[in-house]
C-alpha positions in Angstrom: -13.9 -5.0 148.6 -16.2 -6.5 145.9 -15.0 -10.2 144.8 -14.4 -10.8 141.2 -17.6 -12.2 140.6 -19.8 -9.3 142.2 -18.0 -6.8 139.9 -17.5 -8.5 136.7 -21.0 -9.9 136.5 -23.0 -8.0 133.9 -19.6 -6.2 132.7 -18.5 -5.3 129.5 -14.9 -6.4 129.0 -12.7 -6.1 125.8 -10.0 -8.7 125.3 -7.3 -8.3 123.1 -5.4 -11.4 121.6 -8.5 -13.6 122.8 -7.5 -16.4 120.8 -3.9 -17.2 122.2 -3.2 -19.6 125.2 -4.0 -17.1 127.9 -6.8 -15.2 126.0 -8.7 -18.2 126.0 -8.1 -18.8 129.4 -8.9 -15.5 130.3 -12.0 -15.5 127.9 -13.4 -18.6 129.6 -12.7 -17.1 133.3 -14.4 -13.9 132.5 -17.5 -16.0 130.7 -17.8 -17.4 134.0 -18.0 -14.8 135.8 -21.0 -13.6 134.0 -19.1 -10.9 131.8 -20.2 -9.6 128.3 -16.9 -10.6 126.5 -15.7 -8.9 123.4 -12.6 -10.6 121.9 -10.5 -8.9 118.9 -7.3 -10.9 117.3 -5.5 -12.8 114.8 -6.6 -16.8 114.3 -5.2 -18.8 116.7 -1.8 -18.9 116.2 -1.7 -23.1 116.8 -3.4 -25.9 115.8 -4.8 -27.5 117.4 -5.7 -24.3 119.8 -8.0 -24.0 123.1 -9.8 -21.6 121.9 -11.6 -23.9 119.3 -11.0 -26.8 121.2 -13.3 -24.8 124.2 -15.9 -23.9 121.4 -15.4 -20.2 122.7 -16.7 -18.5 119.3 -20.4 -19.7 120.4 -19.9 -17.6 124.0 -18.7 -14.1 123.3 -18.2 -12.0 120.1 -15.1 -13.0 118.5 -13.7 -10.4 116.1 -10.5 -11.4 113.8 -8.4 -8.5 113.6 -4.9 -7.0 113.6 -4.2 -5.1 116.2 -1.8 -3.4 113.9 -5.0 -2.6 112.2 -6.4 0.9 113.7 -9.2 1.2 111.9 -10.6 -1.9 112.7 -9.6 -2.4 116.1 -11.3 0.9 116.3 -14.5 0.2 115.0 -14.6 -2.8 117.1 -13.4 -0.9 120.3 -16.4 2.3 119.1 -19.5 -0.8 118.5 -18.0 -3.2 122.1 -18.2 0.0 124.4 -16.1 -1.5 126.9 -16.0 -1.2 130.4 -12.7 -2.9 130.9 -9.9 -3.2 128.8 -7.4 -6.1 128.7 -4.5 -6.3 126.2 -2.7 -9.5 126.1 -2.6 -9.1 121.7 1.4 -10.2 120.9 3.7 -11.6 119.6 4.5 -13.5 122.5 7.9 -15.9 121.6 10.9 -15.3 122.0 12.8 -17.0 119.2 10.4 -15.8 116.4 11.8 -12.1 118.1 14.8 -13.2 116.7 13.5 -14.4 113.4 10.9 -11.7 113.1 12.1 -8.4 114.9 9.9 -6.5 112.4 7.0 -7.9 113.5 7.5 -8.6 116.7 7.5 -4.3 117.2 5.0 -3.2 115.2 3.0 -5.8 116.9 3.9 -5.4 120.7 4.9 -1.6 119.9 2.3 -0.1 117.9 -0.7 -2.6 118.2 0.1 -1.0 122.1 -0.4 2.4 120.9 -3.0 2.0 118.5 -4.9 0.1 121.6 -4.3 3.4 123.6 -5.4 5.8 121.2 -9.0 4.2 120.5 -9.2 4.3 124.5 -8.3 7.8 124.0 -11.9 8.3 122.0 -13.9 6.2 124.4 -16.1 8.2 127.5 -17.3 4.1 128.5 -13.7 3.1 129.5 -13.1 2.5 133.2 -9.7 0.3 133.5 -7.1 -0.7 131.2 -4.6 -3.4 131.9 -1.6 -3.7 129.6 -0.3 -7.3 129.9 4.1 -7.7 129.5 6.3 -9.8 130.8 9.1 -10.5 133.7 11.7 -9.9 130.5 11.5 -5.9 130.2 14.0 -5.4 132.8 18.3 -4.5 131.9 19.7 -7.6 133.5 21.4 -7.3 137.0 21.7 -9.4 139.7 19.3 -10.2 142.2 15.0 -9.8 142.1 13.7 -7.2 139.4 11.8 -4.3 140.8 9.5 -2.4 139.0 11.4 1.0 139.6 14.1 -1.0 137.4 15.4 0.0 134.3 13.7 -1.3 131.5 15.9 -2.8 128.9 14.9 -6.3 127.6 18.2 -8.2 125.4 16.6 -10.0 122.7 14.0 -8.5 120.2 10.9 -9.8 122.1 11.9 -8.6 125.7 13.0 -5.2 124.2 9.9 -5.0 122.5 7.8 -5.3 125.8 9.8 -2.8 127.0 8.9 -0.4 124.6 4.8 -0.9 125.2 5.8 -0.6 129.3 7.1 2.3 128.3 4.5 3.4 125.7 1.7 2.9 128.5 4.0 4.9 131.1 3.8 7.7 128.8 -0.2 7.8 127.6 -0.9 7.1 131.3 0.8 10.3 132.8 0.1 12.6 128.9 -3.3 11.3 127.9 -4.7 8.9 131.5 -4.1 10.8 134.6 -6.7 10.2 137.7 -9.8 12.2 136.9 -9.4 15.8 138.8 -6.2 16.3 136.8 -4.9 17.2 133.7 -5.6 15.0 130.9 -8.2 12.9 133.1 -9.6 9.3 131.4 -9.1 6.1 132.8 -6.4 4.3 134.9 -4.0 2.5 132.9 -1.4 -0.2 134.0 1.2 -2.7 133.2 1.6 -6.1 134.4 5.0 -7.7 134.1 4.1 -11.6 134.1 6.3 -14.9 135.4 6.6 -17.8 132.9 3.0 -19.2 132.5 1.9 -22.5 132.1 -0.7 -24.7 131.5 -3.3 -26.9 129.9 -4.1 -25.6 126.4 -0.9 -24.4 125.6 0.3 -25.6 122.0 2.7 -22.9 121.4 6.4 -23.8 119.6 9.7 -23.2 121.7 7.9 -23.3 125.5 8.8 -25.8 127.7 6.0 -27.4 128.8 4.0 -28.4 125.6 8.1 -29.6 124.5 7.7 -31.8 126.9 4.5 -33.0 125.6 5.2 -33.2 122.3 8.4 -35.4 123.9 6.5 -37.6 125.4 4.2 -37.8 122.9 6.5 -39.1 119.9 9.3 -40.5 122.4 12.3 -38.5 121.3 14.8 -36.3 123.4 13.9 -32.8 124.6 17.2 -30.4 124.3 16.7 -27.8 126.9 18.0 -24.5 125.4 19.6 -23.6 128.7 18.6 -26.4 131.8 20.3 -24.6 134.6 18.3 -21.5 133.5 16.2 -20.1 137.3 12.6 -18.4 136.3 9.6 -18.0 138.0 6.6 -19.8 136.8 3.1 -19.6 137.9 -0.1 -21.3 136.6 -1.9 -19.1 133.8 -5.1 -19.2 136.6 -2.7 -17.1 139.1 -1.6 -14.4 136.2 -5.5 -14.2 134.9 -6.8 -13.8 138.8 -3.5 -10.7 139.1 -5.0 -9.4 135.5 -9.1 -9.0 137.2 -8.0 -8.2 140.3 -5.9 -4.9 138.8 -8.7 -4.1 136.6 -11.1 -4.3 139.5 -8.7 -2.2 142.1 -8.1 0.6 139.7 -11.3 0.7 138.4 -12.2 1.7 141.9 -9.0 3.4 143.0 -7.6 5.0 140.0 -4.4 6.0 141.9 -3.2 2.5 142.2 -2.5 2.9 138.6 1.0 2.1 137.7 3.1 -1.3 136.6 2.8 -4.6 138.7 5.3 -7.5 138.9 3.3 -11.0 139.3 5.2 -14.3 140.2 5.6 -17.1 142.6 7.2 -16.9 146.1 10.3 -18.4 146.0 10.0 -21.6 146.1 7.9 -21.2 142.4 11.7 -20.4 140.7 12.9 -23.4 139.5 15.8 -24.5 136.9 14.2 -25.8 134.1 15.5 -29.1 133.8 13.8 -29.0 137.7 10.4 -28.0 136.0 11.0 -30.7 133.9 11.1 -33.3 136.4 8.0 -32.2 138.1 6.2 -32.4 134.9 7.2 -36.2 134.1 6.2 -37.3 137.4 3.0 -35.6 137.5 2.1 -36.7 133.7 3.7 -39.7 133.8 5.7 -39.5 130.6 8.2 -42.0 129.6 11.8 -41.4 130.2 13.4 -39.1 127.6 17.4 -37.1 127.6 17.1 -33.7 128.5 20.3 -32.1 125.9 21.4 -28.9 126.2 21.1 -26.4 123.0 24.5 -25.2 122.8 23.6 -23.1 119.3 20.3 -21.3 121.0 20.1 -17.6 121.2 21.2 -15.6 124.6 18.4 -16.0 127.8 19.6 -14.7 130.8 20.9 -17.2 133.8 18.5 -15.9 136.5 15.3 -14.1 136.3 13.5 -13.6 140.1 10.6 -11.2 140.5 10.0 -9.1 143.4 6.4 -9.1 143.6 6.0 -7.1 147.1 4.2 -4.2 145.3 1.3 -6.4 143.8 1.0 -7.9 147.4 0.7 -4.6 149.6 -1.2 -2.4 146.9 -3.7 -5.2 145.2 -3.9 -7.9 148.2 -2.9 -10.5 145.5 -0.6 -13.7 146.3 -0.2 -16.5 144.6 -2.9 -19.7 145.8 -1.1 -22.4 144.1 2.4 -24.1 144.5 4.7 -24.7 141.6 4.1 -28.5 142.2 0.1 -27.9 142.2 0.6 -26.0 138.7 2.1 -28.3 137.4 0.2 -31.3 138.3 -2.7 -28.8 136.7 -1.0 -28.9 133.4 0.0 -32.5 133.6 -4.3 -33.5 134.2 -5.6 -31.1 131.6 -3.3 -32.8 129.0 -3.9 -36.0 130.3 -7.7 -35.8 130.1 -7.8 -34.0 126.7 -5.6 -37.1 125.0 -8.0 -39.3 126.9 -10.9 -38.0 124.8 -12.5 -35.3 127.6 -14.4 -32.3 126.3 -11.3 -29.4 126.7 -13.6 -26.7 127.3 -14.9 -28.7 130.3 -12.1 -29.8 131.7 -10.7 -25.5 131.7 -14.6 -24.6 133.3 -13.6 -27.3 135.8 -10.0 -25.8 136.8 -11.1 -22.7 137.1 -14.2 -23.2 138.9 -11.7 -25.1 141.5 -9.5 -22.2 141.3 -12.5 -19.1 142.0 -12.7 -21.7 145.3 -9.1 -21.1 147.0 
């Protein structure tokens, strides 16, 4: 089997939602790995943002679009010719669900099927990846399994589980393996654990909360501290995104939707996570209060990720404590004054290495 190096050298890849957290992750990881990176999406959505603060505009074409915005995104798609697609373009959060249900469909919804139809008109296309999230599933006891029902609470989870179930249908109507009916490329999901990580600015996450804690020496409340999720570091979700492309790419059957997450020692309460993270940064002492007016979030959410394992060959490299001693030295050397866009080449060149 090729590495990810070997094939994504020299490749044309198309990355939706470029400028968020992970897109500039992921932008960065496939710049070095030689790829010809074409990014469409909004501004960043923070400030200050990892995608500026990495200078990625000078890389790799950046094109600011909707991706509620068929024309353009299919103009952009029709001049790119990609090779690979990734779609990470959301709205990712879920308490602006709540405050935005609106927009939080017609951007996780439709921007999904507007992505799929431009791949639709494109001979050049040779994988699609459709990233989600751990939320889609109807709650139930016990680790989610991808034959689950799909059924996410709250407006954002719900939504995801509309574009799993948008890319189910173009997949088996529009995508099937070439030989059959329909033909085109293969198309799949992949259904996420918490992420985290340096770079990460976003409103209502725990992690940059606990920055922003530190930071200004005031009190975190925890919306729910006893809630158990799976986290991995963004590197382990991005590595699960190009090895999926890569598989199907090559073995268009293995087409289909993928749960990514830690064993089980990466689920951890999240007034646990936010322990780890004060010792590894450091941070001063601060009450962790519970939010007894936030919305609904489930008590439990654990990931069986078997599937990703025996069909892909991927496992996580990192332990919950190793990602989030990651975070805590990203953060730590960007407030000292370090170049950011360094400091992610560096952590993911030591990453490529495991």
């Amino acid at each position: 089997m090729k590495t990810l190096r070997e094939f994504y050298r020299g490749r044309r890849v198309f990355v939706t939602g470029h400028t968020g957290f992970k897109g500039a992750w992921l932008s960065q990881m496939l710049l070095l790995l030689g790829a010809d990176v074409t990014g469409y999406a909004l501004s960043p959505p923070t400030e200050p943002a990892l995608f500026h603060l990495a200078h990625l505009d000078k890389h790799m074409a950046s094109i600011t679009g909707d991706i509620r915005d068929f024309g353009k995104l299919r103009r952009a798609m029709e001049q790119a010719r990609p090779e690979i697609v990734l779609h990470l373009a959301a709205q990712p959060i879920v308490l602006e669900g709540y405050r935005d249900p609106r927009g939080t469909y017609e951007t996780n919804v439709m921007g999904t099927v507007n992505l799929l139809e431009c791949v639709k008109t494109l001979d050049c296309v040779r994988s699609v990846v459709n990233v989600t999230t751990d939320k889609v599933y109807r709650a139930h006891a016990g680790a989610y399994r991808e034959e689950d029902t799909l059924d996410g609470r709250d407006p954002y989870s719900n939504s995801k589980s509309c574009s799993e179930l948008v890319t189910g249908c173009y997949r088996n109507s529009f995508f099937a393996p070439a030989g059959s009916a329909g033909g085109g490329p293969p198309v799949s999901t992949m259904r996420s654990a918490n992420v985290i990580g340096g770079g990460d600015f976003a409103a209502s996450r725990i992690l940059p909360d606990c920055v922003r804690a530190a930071m200004e020496r005031h009190p975190l409340a925890l919306r729910h501290p006893d809630a158990l999720r799976p986290y991995l570091h963004v590197l382990e979700s991005l590595s699960a995104y190009l090895l999926l492309a890569m598989r199907q790419a090559e073995e268009p059957a293995l087409a289909g939707a993928y749960n990514i997450g830690p064993d089980g020692a990466g689920c951890v309460r999240t007034e646990d996570l936010v322990r780890l993270f004060r010792e590894a940064y450091g941070a001063p002492d601060y009450v962790a209060q519970r939010d007894a007016g936030a919305p609904y979030e489930a008590d439990a959410l654990v990931l069986d990720c078997a599937k990703a394992r025996r069909a892909l060959g991927w496992k996580p490299a990192l332990s919950i404590g190793r990602a989030v001693a990651l975070t805590a030295d990203w953060t730590r050397a960007w407030l000292g004054g370090s170049d950011a866009g360094e400091v992610t080449r560096k952590q993911i060149a030591g990453y490529l290495r495991l």
